[in-house]
C-alpha positions as CSV (number, residue, x, y, z in Angstrom):
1,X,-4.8,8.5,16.7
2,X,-3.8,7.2,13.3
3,X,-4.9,7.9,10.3
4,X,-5.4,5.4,8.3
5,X,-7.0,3.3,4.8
6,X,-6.3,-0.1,3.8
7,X,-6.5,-1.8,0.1
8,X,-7.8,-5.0,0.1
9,X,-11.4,-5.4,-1.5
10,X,-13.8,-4.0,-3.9
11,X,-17.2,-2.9,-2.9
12,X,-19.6,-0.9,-4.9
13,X,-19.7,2.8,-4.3
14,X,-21.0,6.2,-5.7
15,X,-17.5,7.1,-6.0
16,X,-16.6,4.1,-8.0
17,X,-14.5,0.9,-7.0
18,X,-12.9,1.6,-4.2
19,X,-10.2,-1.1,-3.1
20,X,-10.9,-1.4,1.0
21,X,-10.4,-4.3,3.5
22,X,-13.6,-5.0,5.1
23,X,-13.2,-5.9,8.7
24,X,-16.4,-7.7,10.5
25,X,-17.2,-6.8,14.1
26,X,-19.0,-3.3,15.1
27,X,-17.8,0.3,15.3
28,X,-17.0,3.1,18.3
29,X,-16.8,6.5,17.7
30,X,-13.6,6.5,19.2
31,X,-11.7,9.4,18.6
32,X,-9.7,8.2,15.4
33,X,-9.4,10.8,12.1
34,X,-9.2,8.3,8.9
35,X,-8.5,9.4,5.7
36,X,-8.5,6.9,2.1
37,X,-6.2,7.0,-0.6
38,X,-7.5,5.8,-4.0
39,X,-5.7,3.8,-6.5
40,X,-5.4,5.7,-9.4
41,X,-3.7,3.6,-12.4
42,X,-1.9,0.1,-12.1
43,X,1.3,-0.4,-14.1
44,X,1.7,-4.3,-14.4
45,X,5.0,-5.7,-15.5
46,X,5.6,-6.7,-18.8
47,X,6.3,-10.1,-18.2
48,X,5.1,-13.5,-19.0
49,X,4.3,-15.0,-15.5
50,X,7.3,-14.1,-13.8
51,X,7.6,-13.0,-10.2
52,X,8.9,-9.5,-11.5
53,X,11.7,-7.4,-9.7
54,X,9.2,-4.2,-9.4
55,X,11.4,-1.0,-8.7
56,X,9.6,2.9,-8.4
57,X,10.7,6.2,-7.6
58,X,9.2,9.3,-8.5
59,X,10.9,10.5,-11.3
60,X,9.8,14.4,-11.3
61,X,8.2,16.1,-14.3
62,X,9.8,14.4,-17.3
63,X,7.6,15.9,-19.6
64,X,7.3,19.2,-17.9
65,X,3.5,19.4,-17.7
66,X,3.2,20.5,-14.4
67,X,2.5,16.9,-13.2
68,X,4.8,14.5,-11.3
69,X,5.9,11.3,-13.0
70,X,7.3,8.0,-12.5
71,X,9.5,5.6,-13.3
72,X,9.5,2.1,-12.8
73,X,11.6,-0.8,-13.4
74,X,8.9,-3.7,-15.2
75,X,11.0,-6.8,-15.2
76,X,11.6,-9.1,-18.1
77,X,9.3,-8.5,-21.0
78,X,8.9,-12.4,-22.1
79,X,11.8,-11.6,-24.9
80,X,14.6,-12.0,-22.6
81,X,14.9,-8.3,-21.6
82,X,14.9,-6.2,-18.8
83,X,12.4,-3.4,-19.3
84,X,12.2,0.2,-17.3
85,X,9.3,2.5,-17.9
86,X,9.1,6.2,-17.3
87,X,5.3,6.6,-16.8
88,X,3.2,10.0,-17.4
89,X,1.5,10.9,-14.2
90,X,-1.2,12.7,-15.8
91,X,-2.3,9.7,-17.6
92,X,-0.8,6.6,-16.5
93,X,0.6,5.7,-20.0
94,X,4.4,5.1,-20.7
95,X,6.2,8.0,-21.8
96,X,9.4,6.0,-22.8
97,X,10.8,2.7,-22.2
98,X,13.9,0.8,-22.4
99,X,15.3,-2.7,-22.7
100,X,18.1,-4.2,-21.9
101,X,19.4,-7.6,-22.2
102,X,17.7,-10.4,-19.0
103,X,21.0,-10.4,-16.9
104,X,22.2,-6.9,-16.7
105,X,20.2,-6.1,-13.5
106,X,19.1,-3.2,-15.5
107,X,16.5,-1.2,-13.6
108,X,17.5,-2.7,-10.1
109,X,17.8,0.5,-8.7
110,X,15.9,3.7,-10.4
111,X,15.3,7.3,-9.6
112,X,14.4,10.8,-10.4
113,X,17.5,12.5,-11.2
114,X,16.3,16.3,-11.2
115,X,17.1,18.6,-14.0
116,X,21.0,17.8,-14.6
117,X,20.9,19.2,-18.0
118,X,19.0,22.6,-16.9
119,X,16.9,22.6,-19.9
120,X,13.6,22.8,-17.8
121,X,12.5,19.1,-18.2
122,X,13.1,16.7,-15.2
123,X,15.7,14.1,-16.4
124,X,16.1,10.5,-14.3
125,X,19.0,7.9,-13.8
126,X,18.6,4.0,-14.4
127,X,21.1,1.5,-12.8
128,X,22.1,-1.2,-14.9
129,X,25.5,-3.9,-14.2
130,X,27.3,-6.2,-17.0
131,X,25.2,-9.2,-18.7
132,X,29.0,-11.2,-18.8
133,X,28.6,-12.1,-15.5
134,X,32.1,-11.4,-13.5
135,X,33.1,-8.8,-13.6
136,X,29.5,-7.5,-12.3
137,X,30.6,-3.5,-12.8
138,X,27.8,-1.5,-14.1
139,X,27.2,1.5,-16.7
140,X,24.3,3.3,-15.3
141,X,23.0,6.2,-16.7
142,X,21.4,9.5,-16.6
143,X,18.4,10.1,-19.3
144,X,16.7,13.1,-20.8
145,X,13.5,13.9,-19.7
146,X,12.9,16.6,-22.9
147,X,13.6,13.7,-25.4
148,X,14.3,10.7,-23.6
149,X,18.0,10.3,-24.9
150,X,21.0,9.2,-23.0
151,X,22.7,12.2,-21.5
152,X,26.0,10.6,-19.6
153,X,26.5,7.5,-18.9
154,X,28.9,6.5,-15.8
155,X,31.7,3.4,-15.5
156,X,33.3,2.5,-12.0
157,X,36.9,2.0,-11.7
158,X,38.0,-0.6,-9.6
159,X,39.7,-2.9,-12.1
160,X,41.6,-5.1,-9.6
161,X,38.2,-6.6,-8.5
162,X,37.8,-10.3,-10.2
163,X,34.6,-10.3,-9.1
164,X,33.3,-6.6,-9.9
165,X,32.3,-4.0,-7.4
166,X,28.3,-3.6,-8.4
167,X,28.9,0.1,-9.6
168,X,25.6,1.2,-10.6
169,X,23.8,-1.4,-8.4
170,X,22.1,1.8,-5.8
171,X,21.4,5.4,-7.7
172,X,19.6,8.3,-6.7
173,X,19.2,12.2,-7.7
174,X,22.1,13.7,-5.4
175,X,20.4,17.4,-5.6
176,X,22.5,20.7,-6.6
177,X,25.6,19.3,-4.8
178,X,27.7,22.1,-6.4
179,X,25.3,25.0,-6.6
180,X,26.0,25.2,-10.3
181,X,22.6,25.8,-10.9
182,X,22.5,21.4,-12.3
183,X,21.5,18.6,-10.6
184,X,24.2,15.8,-10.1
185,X,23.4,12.5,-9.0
186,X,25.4,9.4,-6.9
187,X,26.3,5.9,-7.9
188,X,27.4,2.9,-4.8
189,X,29.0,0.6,-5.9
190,X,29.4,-1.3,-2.5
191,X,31.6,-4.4,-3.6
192,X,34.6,-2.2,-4.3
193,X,37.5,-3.9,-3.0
194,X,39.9,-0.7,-2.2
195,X,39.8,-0.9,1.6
196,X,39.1,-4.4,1.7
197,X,36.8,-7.0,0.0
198,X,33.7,-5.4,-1.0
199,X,34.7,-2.4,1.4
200,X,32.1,-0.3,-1.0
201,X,32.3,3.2,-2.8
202,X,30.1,5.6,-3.4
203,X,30.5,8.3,-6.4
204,X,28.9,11.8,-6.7
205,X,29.0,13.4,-10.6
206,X,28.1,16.4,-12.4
207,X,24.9,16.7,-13.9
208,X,26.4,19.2,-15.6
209,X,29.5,17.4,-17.2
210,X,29.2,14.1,-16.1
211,X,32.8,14.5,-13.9
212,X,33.1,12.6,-10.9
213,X,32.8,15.6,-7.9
214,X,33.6,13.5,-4.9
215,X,34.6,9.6,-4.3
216,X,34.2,7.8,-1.0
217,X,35.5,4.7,0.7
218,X,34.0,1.8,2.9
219,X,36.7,1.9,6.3
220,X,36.8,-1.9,6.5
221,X,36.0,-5.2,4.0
222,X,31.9,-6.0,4.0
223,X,31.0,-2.7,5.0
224,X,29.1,-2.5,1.7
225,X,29.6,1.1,1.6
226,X,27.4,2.6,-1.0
227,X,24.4,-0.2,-0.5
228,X,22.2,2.3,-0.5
229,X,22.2,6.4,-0.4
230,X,20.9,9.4,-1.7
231,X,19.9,13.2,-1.7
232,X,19.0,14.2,1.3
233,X,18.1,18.6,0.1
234,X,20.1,21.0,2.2
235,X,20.4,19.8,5.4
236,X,22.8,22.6,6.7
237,X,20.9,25.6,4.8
238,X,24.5,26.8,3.4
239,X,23.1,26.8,-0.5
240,X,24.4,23.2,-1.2
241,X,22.3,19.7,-1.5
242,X,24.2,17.4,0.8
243,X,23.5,13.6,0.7
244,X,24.1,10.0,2.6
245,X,25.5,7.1,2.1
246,X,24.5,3.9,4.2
247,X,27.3,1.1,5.0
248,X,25.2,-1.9,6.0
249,X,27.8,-4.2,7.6
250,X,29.9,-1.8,9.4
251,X,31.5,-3.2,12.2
252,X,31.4,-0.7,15.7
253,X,33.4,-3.2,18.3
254,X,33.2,-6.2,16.9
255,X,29.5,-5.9,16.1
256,X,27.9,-5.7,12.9
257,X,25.7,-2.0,13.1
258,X,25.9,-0.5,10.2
259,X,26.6,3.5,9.8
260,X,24.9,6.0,7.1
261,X,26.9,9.5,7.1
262,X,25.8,12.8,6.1
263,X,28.2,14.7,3.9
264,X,28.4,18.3,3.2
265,X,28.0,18.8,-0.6
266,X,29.7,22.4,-0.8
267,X,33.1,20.2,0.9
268,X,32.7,16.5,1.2
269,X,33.2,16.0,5.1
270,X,30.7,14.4,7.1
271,X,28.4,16.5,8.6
272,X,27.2,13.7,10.9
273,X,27.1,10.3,11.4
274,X,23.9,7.7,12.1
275,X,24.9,4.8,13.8
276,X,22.7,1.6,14.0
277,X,23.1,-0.6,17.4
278,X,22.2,-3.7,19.0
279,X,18.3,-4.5,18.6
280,X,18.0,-2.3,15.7
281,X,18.2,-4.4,13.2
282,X,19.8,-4.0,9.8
283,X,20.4,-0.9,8.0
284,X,18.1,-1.5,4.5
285,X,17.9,1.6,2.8
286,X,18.1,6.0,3.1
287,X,15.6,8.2,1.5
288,X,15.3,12.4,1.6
289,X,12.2,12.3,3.5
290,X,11.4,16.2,2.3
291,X,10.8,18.9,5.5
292,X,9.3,16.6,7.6
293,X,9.1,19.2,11.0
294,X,8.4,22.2,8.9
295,X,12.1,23.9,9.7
296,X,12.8,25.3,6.3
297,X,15.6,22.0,6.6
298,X,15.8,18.9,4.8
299,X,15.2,15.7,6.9
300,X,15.7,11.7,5.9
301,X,14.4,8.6,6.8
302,X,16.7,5.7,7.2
303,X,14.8,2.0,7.5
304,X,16.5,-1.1,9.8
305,X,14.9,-4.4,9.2
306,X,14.8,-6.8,11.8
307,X,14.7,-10.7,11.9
308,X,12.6,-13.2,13.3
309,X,13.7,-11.4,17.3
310,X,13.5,-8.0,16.0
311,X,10.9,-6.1,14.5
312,X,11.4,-3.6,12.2
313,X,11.5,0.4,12.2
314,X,12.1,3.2,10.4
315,X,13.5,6.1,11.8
316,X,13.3,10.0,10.5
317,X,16.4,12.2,11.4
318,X,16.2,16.0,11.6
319,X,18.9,17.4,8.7
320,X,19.5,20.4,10.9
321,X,21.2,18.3,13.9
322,X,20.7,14.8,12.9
323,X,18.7,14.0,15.9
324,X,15.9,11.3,15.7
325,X,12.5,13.2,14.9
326,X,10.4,9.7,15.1
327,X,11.0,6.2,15.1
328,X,8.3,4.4,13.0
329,X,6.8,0.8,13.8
330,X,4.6,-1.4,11.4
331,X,1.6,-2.2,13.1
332,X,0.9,-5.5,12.7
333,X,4.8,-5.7,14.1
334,X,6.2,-7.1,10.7
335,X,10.0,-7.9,10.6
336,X,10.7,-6.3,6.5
337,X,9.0,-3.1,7.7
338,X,11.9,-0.6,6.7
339,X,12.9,-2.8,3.9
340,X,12.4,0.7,1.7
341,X,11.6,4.1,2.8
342,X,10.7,7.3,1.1
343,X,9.2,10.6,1.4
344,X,5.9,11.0,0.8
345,X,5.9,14.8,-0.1
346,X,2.7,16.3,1.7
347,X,-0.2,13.7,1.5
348,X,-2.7,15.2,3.9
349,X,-1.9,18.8,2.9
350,X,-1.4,19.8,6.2
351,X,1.9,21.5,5.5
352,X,4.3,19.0,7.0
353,X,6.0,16.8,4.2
354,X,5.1,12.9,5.1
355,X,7.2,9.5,4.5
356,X,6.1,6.1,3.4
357,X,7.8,3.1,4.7
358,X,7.6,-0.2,3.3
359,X,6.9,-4.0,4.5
360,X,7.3,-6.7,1.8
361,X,6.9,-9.7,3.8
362,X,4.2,-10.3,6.3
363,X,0.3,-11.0,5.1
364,X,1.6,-10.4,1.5
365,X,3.2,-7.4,2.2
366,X,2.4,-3.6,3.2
367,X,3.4,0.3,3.0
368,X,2.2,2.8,5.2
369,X,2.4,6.6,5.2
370,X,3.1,8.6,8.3
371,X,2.5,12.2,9.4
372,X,6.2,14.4,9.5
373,X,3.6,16.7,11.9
374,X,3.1,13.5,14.4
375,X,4.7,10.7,13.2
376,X,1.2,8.5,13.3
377,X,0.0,6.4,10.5
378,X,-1.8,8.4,8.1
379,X,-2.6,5.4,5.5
380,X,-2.3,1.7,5.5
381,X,-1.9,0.0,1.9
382,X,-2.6,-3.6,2.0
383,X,-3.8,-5.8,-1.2
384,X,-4.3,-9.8,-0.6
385,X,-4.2,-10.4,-4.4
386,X,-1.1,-8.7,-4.5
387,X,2.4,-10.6,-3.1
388,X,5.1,-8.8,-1.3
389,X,3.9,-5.5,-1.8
390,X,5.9,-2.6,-0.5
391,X,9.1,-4.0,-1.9
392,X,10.1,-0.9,-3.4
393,X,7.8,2.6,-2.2
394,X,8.1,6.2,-3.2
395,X,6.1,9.5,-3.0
396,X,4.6,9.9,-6.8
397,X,4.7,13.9,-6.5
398,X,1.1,15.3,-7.2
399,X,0.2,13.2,-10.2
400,X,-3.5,14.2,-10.4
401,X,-2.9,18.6,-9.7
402,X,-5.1,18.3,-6.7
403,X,-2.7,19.6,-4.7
404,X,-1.8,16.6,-2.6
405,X,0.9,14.3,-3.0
406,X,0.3,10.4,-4.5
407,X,1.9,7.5,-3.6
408,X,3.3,4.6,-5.5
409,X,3.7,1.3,-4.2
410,X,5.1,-2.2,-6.0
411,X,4.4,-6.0,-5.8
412,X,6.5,-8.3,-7.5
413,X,3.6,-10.3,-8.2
414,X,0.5,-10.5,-7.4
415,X,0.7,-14.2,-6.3
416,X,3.1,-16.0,-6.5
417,X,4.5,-17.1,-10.1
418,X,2.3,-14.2,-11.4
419,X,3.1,-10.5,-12.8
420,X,4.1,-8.0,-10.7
421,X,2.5,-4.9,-10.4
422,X,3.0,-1.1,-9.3
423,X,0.0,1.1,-8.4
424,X,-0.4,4.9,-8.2
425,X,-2.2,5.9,-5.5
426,X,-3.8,9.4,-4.6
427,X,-3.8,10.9,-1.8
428,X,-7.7,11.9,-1.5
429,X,-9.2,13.5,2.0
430,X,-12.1,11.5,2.3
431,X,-12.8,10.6,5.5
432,X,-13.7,6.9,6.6
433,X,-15.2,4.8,9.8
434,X,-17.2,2.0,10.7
435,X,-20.9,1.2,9.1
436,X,-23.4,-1.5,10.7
437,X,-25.0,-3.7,8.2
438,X,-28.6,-4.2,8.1
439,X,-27.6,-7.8,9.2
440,X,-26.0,-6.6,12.1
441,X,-22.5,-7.1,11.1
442,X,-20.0,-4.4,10.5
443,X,-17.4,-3.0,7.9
444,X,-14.1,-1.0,9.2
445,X,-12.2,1.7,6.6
446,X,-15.7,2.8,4.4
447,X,-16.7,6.1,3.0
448,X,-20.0,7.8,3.7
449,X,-21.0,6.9,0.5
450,X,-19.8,3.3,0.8
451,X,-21.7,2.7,3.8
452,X,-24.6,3.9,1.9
453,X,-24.1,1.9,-1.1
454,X,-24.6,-0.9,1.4
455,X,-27.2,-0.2,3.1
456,X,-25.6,0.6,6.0
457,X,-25.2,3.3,8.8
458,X,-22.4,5.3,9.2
459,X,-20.6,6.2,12.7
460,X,-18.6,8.7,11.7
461,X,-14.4,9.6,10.5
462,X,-12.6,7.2,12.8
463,X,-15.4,5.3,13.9
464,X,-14.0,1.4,14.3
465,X,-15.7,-1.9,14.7
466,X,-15.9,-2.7,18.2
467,X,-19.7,-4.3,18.9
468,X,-21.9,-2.0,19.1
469,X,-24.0,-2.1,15.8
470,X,-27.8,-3.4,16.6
471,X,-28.6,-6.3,16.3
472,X,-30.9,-6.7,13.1
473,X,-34.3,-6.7,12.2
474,X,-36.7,-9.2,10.4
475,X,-40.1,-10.8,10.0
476,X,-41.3,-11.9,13.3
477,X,-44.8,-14.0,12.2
478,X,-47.5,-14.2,15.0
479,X,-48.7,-18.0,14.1
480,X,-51.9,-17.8,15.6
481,X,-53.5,-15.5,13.6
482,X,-50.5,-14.9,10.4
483,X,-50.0,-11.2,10.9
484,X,-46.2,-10.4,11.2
485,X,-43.6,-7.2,12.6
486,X,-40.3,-5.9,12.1
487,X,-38.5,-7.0,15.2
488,X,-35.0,-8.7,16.1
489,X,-34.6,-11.6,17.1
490,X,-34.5,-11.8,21.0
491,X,-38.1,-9.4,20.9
492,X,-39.6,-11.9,18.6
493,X,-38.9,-14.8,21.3
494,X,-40.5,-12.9,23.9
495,X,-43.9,-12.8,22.3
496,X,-44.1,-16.7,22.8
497,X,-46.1,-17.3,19.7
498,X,-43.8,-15.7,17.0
499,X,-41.8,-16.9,14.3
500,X,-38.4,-15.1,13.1
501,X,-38.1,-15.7,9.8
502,X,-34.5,-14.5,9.6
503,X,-32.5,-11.0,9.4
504,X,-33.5,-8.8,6.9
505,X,-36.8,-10.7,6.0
506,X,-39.7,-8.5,5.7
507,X,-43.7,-9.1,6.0
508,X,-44.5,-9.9,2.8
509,X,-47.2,-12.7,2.6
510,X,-47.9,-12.6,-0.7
511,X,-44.3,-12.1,-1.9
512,X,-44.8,-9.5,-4.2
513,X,-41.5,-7.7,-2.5
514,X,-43.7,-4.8,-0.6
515,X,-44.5,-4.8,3.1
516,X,-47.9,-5.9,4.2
517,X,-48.0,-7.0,7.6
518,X,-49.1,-10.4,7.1
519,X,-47.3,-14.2,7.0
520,X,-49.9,-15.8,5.5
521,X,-52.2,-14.4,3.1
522,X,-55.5,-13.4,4.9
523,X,-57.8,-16.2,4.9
524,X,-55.5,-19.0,4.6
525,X,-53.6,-21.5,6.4
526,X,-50.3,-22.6,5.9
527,X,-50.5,-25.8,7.9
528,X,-53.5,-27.3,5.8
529,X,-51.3,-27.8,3.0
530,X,-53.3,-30.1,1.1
531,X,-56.7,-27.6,1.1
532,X,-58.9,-30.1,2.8
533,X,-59.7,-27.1,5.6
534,X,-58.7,-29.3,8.4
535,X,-55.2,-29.3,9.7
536,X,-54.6,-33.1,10.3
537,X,-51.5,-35.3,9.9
538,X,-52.4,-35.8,6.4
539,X,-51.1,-32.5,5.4
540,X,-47.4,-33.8,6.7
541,X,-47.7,-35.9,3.8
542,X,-48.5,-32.9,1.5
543,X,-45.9,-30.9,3.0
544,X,-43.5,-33.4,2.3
545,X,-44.6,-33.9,-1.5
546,X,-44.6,-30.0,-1.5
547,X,-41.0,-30.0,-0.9
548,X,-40.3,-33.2,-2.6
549,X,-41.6,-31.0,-6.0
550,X,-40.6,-27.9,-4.7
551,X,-44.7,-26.6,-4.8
552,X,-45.6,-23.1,-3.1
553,X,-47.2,-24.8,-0.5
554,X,-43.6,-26.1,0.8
555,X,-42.9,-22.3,2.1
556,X,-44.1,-22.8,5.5
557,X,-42.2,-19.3,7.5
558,X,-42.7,-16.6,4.6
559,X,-39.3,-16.7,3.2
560,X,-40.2,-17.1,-0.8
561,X,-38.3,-20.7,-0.7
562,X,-38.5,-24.0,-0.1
563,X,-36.0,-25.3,2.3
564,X,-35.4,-28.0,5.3
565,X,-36.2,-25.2,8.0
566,X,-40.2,-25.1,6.5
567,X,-40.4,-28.5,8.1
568,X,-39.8,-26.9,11.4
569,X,-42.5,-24.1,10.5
570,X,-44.8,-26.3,9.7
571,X,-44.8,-28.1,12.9
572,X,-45.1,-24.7,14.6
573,X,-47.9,-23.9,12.3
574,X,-49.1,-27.6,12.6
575,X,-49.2,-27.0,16.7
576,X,-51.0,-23.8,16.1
577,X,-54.2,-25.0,14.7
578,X,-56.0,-22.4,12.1
């Protein structure tokens, strides 16, 4: 059974503000482990009410502390610039930022770059185009993590294209594709126009000279070649990172599919090819999805979002044979799901790295994390304050050293017209269920210690609401004689002279807030409200005056207020005599 937590709400816990959504019904022990993730640090963009263009990746250990960091792209600061921020894990505060001019799509597409300089510090690559408009080719480039500098900066060369080819417009870490003891990274730019218009390329370089290693073509005009791609590790174990590159719009018979190939990064040639197919949906985006079967080999994750027929999926593919390992559905069936897809690294610690998939549309958006050991849903990250979360996802690293792998998720804006927002979430083994309430309702996705905090009873890791909590107690008064019990409601009917007084109410006659068995204060009589010691309709009268003036004597069932159903109670109590 899935494993699962959900973001939504804030309740009050021992363990601090936990972010939850409550759902109300009552639990089962069914067999379901459940596991939460707690937000760690927001990052909100640095914008002045703009829906922001929220891009993350894990970015590595810039600042070589032994902590994963990340970087994000923040949107426009309010100045008319485009701001990216690389952002300490340890501590949630920026480590550096850069501007560029509004315009330049600078910060559309961001990642960890690994150490291309081999100094020891994790450097990281931002994507950035022209702010001329056409020609839209970019200059990305690849930045120090020791000192934050620029360490090579890349150009694309297609210079027949009057419109541009988008170089720089999808970048990623590429891995040791030489063995050179560097990382190098790769550049798409998928509106190159040499096999056709916008045919796509895709570029590897050197991390450690900045020379192009390897170029590659789209076969046919829209393929988009180079829309997305990536490292993928070593997916043939032969000492070189290989990597992928997705073509969106290929055609296979006439039919828009889409293929992503696997190429060999000791030679170039394609170790294998993915092809999408009818009822899959679009191709959206590749990601190295880490060991997910625990082979010692690399795997990926591609994601294929559907339309308003097709659901969307993602699907992880073994490195060692390119076979499909698990095909991944949202579960609230959500069309974007797959719109980004990442690995997770290993969030439950179970040895088997994990992958986080990505669903920006829906109710405001959603990411999940699934098992690599089963392919279930581990957690579920949902926030209705936030808006089209799970635009962009990506594994954190372990940003908090406790030996399990965070998550980071982005919203473009909380609602709409608002900041956008990314949130670093760790990945914390605390298990959660179902509690009833003492009013007989019950919460889905709490802690122990949340259940607690509320007063309730909890069934137990993976417990779910399904309607079994008891129905609750309250005051059930005896109006012949005042004295009250705990009982629900239905056993308080059956006594045929008692009085609920509503769940949760306790016997409490003199309202001093501690149980004494008693309605009414011994001696007294509620009817005669106006103290002649006769119960007659004149006391109507004084009831009504009572609750005209809102007097003590209006509280005719117990409660400690004066309200419209004491009129009832006082007929009861009226009927009753003294």
């Amino acid at each position: 059974m899935p494993i699962r937590y959900a973001a939504g709400m804030v309740i009050p816990s021992p363990l601090g503000a936990i972010v939850v959504a409550l759902l109300v019904a009552a639990p089962s022990t069914a067999a379901q482990v459940a596991y939460r993730a707690f937000p760690l640090y927001d990052v909100p963009s640095s914008g002045a009410l703009n829906v922001s263009s929220t891009f993350v990746s894990d970015a590595g250990d810039v600042n070589n502390d032994g902590t994963g960091d990340v970087i994000i792209r923040m949107g426009d600061d309010g100045n008319g610039n485009d701001v990216v921020a690389i952002i300490s894990g340890a501590t949630g505060s920026p480590l550096y930022t850069y501007a560029e001019p509004a315009g330049t799509a600078f910060g559309d597409s961001v990642s960890g770059a690994g150490d291309v300089n081999n100094d020891g510090f994790d450097d990281f690559i931002i994507g950035a185009l022209d702010n001329t408009g056409f020609p839209a080719s970019g200059t990305p480039s690849v930045y120090s993590g020791a000192t934050g500098s620029v360490i090579h900066t890349f150009s694309g060369d297609d210079p027949n294209n009057p419109f541009g080819d988008f170089f720089g417009a999808a970048v990623s870490g590429a891995g040791d594709v030489n063995n050179d003891g560097f990382d190098d990274v790769i550049i798409g730019a998928f509106s190159d126009d040499t096999n056709g218009v916008a045919s796509g390329r895709a570029y590897v370089f050197s991390g450690a000279t900045g020379q192009e290693l390897y170029s590659f073509f789209g076969v046919n005009a829209f393929d988009a070649f180079g829309d997305s791609l990536g490292g993928v590790g070593d997916v043939n174990n032969d000492g070189f990172d290989d990597f992928a590159i997705v073509a969106p719009n290929e055609e296979v018979n006439n039919e828009t599919e889409g293929r992503t190939r696997v190429y060999s990064g000791a030679t170039g040639a394609v170790l294998y090819t993915i092809p999408g197919g009818p009822g899959l949906g679009a191709m959206s985006s590749v990601s190295d999805a880490g060991d997910v079967n625990n082979d010692g080999t690399g795997d990926f994750i591609l994601g294929f979002t559907g339309n308003s027929q097709i659901e969307g999926t993602a699907r992880v593919y073994s490195g060692a044979t390119g076979a499909v390992l698990f095909v991944l559905t949202s579960p609230s069936g959500d069309e974007e799901f797959g719109f980004s897809v990442s690995g997770a690294g290993d969030a439950n610690g179970d040895g088997f790295d994990d992958v986080i998939v990505g669903s920006p549309m829906g109710s405001r958006g959603s990411a999940s994390v699934f098992s690599g050991a089963t392919g279930e849903e581990l957690i579920s990250v949902t926030n209705a304050l936030q808006f089209n979360l799970g635009q962009s996802v990506s594994g954190a690293g372990d940003v908090n050293n406790d030996g399990l792998d965070d998550l980071i998720v982005a919203s473009p804006g909380r609602n709409a017209g608002t900041l956008g927002i990314a949130t670093v979430y760790e990945s914390a083994l605390v298990p959660i269920g179902a509690a009833c309430l003492p009013d007989g309702s019950c919460v889905d996705g709490v802690t122990e210690a949340e259940a607690a905090a509320l007063g309730g009873t909890f069934r137990g890791a993976g417990s779910v609401c399904d309607g079994t909590c008891p129905p609750p107690l309250g005051a059930c008064c005896i109006v012949v004689d005042g004295t009250c019990i705990q009982l629900t409601e239905d056993e308080c009917a059956q006594l045929g002279d008692g009085l609920w007084l509503g769940a949760e109410t306790i016997c409490d006659a003199n309202n001093d807030g501690v149980p004494d068995g008693m309605c009414n204060p011994p001696g007294t009589c509620r009817a005669d409200v106006n103290g002649d010691g006769f119960v007659t309709p004149t006391d109507f009268t004084a009831w009504i005056n009572a609750y005209n003036n809102n007097l003590p004597e209006c509280d005719q069932n117990g409660d400690a207020a004066c309200t419209p159903t004491d009129f009832t109670a006082w007929i009861a109590n009226f009927n009753a005599g003294c």
